[in-house]
Jmol script that loads the backbone (N, CA, C; Angstrom):
load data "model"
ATOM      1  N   UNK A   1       0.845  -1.174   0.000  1.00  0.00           N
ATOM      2  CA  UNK A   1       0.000   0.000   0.000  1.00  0.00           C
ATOM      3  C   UNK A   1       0.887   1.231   0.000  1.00  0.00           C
ATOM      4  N   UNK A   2       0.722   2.201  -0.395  1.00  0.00           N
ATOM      5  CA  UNK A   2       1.158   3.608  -0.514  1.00  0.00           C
ATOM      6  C   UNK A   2       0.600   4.161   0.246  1.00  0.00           C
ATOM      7  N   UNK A   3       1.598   5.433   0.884  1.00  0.00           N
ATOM      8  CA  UNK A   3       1.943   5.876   1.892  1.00  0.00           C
ATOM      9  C   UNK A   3       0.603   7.047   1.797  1.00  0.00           C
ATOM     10  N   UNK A   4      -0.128   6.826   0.894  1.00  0.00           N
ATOM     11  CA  UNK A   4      -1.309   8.103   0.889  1.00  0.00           C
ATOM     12  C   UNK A   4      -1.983   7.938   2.153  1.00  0.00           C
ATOM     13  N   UNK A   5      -2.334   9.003   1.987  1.00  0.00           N
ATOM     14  CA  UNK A   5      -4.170   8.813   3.123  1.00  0.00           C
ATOM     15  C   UNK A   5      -4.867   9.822   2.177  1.00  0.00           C
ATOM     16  N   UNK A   6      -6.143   8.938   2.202  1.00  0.00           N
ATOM     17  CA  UNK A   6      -7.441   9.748   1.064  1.00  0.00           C
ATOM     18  C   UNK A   6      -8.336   9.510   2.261  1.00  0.00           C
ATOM     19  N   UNK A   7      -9.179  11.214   2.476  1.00  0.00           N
ATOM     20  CA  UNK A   7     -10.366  11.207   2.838  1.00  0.00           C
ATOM     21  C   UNK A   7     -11.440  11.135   1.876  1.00  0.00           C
ATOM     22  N   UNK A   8     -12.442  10.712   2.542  1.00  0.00           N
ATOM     23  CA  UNK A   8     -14.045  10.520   1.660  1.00  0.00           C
ATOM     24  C   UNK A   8     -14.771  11.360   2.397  1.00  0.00           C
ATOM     25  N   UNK A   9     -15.408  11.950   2.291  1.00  0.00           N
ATOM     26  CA  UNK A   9     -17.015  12.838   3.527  1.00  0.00           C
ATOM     27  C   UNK A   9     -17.619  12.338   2.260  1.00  0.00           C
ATOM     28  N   UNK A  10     -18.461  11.965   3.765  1.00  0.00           N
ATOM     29  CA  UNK A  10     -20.043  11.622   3.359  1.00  0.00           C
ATOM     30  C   UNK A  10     -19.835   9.658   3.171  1.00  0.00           C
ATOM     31  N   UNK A  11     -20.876   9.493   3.870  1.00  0.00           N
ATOM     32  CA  UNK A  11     -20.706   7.621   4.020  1.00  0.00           C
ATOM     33  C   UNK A  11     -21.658   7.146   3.516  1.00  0.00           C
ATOM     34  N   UNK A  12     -22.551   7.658   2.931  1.00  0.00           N
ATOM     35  CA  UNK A  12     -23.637   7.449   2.255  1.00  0.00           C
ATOM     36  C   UNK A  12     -23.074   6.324   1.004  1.00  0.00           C
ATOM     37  N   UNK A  13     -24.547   6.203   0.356  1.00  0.00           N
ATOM     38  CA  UNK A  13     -24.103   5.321  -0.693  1.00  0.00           C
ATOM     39  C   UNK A  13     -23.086   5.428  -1.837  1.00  0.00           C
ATOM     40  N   UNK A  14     -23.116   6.736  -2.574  1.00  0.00           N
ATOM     41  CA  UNK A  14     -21.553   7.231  -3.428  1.00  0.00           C
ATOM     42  C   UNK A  14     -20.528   7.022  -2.266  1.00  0.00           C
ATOM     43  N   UNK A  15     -20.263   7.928  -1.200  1.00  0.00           N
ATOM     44  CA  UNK A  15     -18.954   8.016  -0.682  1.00  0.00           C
ATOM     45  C   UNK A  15     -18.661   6.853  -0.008  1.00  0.00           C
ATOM     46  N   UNK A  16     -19.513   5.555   0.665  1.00  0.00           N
ATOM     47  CA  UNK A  16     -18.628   3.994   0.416  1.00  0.00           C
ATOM     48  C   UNK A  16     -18.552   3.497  -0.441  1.00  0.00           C
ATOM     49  N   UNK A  17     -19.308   3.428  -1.234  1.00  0.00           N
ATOM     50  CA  UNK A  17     -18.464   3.143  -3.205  1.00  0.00           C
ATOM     51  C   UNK A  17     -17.327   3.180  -3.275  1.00  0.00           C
ATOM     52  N   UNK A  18     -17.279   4.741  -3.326  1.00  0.00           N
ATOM     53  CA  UNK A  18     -15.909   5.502  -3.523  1.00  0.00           C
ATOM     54  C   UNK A  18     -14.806   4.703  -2.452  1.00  0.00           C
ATOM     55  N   UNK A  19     -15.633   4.642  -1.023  1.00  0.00           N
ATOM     56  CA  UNK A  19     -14.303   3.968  -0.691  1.00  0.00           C
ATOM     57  C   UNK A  19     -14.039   2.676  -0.774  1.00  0.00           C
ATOM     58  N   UNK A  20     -14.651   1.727  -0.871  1.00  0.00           N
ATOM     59  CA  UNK A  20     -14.493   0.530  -1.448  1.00  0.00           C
ATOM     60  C   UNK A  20     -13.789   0.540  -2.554  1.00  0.00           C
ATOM     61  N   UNK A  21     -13.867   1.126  -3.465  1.00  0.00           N
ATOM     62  CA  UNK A  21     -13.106   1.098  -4.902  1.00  0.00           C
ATOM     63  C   UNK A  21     -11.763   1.733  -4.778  1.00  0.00           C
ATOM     64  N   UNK A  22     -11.454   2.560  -3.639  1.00  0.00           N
ATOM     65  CA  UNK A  22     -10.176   2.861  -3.569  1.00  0.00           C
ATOM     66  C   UNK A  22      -9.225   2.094  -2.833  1.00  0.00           C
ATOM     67  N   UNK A  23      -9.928   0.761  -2.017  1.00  0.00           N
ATOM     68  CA  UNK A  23      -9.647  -0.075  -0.587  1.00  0.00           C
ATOM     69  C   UNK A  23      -9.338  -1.047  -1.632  1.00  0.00           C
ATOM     70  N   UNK A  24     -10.140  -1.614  -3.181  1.00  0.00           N
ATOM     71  CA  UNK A  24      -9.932  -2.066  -4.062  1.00  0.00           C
ATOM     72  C   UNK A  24      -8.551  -2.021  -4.801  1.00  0.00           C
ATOM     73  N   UNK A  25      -8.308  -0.678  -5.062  1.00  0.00           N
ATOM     74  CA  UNK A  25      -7.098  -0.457  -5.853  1.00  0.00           C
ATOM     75  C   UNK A  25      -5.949  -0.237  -5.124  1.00  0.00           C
ATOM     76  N   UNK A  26      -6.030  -0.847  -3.689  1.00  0.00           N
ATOM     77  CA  UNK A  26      -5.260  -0.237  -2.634  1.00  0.00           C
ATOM     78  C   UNK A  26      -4.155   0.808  -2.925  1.00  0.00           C
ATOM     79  N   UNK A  27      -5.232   2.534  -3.201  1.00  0.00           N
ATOM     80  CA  UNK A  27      -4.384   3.660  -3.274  1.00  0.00           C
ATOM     81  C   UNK A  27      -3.862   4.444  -2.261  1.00  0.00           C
ATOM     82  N   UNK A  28      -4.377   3.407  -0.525  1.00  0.00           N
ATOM     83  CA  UNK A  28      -3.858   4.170   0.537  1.00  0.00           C
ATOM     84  C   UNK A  28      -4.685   4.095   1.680  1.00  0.00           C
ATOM     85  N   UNK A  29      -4.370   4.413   2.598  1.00  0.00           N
ATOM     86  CA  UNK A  29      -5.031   4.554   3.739  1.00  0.00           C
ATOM     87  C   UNK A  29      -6.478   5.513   3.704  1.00  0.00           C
ATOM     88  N   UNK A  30      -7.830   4.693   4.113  1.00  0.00           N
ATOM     89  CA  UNK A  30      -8.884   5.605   3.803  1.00  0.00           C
ATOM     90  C   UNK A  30      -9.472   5.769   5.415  1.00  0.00           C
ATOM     91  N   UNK A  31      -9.977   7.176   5.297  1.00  0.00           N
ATOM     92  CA  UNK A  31     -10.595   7.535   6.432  1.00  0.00           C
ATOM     93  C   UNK A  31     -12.092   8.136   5.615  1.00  0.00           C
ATOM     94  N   UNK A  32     -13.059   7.895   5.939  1.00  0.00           N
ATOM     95  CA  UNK A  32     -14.926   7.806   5.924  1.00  0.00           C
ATOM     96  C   UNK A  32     -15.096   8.495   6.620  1.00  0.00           C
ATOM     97  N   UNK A  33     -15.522   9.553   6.462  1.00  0.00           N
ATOM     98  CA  UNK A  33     -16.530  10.819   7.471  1.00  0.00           C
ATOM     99  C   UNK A  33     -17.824  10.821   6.772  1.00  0.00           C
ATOM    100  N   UNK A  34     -18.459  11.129   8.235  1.00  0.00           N
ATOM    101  CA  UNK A  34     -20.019  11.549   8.033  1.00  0.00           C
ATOM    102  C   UNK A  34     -20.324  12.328   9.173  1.00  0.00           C
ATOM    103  N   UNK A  35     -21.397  13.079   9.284  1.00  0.00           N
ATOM    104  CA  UNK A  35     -22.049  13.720  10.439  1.00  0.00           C
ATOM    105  C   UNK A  35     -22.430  12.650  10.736  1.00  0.00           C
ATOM    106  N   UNK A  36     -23.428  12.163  10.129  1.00  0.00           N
ATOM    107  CA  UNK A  36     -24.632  10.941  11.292  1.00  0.00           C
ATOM    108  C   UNK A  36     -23.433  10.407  12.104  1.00  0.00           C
ATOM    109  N   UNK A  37     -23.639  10.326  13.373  1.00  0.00           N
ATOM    110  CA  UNK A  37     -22.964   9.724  14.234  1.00  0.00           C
ATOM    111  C   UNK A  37     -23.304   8.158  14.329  1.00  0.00           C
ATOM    112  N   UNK A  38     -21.649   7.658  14.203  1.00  0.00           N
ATOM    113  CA  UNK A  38     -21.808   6.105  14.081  1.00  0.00           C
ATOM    114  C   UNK A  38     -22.080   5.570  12.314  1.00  0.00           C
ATOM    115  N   UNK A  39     -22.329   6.500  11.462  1.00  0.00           N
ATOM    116  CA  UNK A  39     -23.010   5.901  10.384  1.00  0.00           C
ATOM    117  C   UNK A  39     -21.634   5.689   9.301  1.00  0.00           C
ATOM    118  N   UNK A  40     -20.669   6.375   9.347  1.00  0.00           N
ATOM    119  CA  UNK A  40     -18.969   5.973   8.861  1.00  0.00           C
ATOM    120  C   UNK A  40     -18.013   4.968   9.130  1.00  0.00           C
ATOM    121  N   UNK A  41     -18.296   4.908  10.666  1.00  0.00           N
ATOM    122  CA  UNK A  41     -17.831   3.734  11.619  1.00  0.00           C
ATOM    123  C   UNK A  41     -18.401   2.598  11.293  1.00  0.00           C
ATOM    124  N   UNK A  42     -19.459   2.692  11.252  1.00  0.00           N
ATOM    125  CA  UNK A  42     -20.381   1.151  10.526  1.00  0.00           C
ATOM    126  C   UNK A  42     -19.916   0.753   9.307  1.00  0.00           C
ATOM    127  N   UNK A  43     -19.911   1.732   7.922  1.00  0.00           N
ATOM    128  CA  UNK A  43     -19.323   1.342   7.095  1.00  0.00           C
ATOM    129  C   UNK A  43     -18.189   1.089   6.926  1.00  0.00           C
ATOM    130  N   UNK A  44     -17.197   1.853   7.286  1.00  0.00           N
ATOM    131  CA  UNK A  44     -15.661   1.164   7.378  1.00  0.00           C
ATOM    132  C   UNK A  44     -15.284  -0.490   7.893  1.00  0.00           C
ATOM    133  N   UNK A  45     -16.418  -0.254   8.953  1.00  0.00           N
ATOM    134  CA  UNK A  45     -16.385  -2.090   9.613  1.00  0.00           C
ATOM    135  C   UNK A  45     -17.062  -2.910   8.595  1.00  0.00           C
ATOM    136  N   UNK A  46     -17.922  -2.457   7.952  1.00  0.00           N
ATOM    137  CA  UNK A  46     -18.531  -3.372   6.896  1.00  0.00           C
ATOM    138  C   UNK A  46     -17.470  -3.804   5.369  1.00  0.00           C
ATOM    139  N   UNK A  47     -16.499  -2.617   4.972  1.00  0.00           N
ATOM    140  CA  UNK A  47     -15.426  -2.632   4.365  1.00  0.00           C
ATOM    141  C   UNK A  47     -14.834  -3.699   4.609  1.00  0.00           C
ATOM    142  N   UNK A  48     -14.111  -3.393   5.973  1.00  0.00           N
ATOM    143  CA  UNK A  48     -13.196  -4.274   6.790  1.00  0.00           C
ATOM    144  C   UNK A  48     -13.609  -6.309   6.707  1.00  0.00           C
ATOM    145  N   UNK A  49     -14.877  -5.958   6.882  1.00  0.00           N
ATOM    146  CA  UNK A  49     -15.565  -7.256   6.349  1.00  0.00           C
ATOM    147  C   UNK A  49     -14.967  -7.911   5.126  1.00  0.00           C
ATOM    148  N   UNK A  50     -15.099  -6.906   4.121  1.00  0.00           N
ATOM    149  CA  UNK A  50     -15.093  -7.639   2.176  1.00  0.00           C
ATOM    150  C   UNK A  50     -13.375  -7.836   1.956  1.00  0.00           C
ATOM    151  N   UNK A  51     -12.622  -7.633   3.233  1.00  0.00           N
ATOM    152  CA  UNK A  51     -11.074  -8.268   2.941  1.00  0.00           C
ATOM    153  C   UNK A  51     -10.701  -9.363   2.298  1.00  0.00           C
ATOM    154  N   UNK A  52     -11.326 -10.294   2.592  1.00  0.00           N
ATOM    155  CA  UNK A  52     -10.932 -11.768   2.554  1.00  0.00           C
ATOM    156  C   UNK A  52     -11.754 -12.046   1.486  1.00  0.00           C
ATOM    157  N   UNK A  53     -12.783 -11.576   0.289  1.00  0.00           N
ATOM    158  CA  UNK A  53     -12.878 -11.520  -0.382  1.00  0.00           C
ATOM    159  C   UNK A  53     -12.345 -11.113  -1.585  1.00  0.00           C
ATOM    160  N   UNK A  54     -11.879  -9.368  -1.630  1.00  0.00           N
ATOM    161  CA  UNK A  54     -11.425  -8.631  -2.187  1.00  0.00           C
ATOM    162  C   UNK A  54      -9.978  -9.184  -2.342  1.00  0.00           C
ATOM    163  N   UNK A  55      -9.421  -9.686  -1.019  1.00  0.00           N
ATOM    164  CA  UNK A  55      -7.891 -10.530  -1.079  1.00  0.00           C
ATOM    165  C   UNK A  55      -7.065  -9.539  -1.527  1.00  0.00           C
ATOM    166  N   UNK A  56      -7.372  -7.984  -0.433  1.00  0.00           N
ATOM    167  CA  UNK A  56      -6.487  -6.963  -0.348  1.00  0.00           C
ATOM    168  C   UNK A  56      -6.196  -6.811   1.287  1.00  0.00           C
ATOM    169  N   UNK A  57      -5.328  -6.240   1.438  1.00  0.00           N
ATOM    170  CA  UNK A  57      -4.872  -5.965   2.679  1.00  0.00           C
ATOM    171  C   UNK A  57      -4.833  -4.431   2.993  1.00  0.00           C
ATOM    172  N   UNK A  58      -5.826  -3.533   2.898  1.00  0.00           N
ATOM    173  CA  UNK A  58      -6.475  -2.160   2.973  1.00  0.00           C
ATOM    174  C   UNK A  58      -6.454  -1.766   4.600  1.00  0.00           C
ATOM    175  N   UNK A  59      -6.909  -0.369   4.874  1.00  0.00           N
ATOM    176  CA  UNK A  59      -6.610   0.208   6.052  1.00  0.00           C
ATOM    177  C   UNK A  59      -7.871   1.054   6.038  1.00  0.00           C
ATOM    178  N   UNK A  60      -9.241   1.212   6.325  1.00  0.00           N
ATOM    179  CA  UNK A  60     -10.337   2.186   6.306  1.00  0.00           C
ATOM    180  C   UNK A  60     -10.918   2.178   7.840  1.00  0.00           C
ATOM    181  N   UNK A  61     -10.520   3.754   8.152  1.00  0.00           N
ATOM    182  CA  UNK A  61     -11.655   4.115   9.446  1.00  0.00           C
ATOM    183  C   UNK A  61     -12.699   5.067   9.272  1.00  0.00           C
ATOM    184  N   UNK A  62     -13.526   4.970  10.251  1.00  0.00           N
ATOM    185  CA  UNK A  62     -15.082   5.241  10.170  1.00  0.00           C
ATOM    186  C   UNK A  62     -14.821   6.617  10.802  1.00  0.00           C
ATOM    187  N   UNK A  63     -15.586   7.931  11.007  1.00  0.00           N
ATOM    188  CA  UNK A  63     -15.425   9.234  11.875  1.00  0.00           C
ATOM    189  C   UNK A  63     -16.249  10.016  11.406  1.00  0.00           C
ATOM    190  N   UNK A  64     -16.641  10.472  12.720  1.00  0.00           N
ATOM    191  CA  UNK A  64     -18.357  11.578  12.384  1.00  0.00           C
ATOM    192  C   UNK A  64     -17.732  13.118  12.311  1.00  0.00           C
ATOM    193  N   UNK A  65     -16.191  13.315  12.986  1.00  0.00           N
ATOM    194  CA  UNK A  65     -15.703  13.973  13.294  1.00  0.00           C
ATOM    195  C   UNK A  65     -14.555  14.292  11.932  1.00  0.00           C
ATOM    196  N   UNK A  66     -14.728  15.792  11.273  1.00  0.00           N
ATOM    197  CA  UNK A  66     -13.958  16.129  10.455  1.00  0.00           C
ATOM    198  C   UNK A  66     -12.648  16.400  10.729  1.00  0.00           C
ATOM    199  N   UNK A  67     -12.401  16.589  11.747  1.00  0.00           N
ATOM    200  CA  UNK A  67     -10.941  17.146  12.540  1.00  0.00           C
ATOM    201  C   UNK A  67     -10.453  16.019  12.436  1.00  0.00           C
ATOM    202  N   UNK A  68     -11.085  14.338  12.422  1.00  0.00           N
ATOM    203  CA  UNK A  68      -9.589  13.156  12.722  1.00  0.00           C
ATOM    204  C   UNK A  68      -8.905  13.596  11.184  1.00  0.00           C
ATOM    205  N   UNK A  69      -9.825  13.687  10.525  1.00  0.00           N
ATOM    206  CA  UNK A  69      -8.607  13.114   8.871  1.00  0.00           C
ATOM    207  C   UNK A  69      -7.473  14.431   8.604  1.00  0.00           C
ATOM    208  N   UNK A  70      -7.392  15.309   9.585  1.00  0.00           N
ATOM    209  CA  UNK A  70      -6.032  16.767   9.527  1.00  0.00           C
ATOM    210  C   UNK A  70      -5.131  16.148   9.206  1.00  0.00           C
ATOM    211  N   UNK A  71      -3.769  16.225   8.826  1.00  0.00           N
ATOM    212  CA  UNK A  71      -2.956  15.661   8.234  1.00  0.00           C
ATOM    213  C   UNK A  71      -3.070  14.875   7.078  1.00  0.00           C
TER     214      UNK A  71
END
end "model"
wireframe off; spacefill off
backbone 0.3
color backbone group
């Protein structure tokens, strides 16, 4: 994996697409924001799920909070 980190906002249906398809092409470390609280966190764990399918070794966290993805 490359040393990126890509944020997504918004966890909705486009922006876990989006991150699935980038967890796909493993272009880097993904961090998922949303306001709804809890609703990013869910999807990243649901990501985290399609590993052993996908038969990538990806890095995605969930956050309601825009301030984690700074850097």
């Amino acid at each position: 994996m490359s040393g990126r980190k890509i944020s997504v906002i918004g966890a909705g249906s486009v922006g876990s697409t989006t991150a699935m398809r980038l967890a796909q092409e493993n272009l880097g470390e993904i961090a998922l924001v949303d306001i709804v609280k809890g609703l990013a966190k869910g999807k990243a764990l649901d990501l985290e799920d399609a590993r052993p399918i996908l038969k990538n070794n990806y890095q995605i966290s969930g956050f309601d909070d825009i301030e984690r993805i700074k850097g």
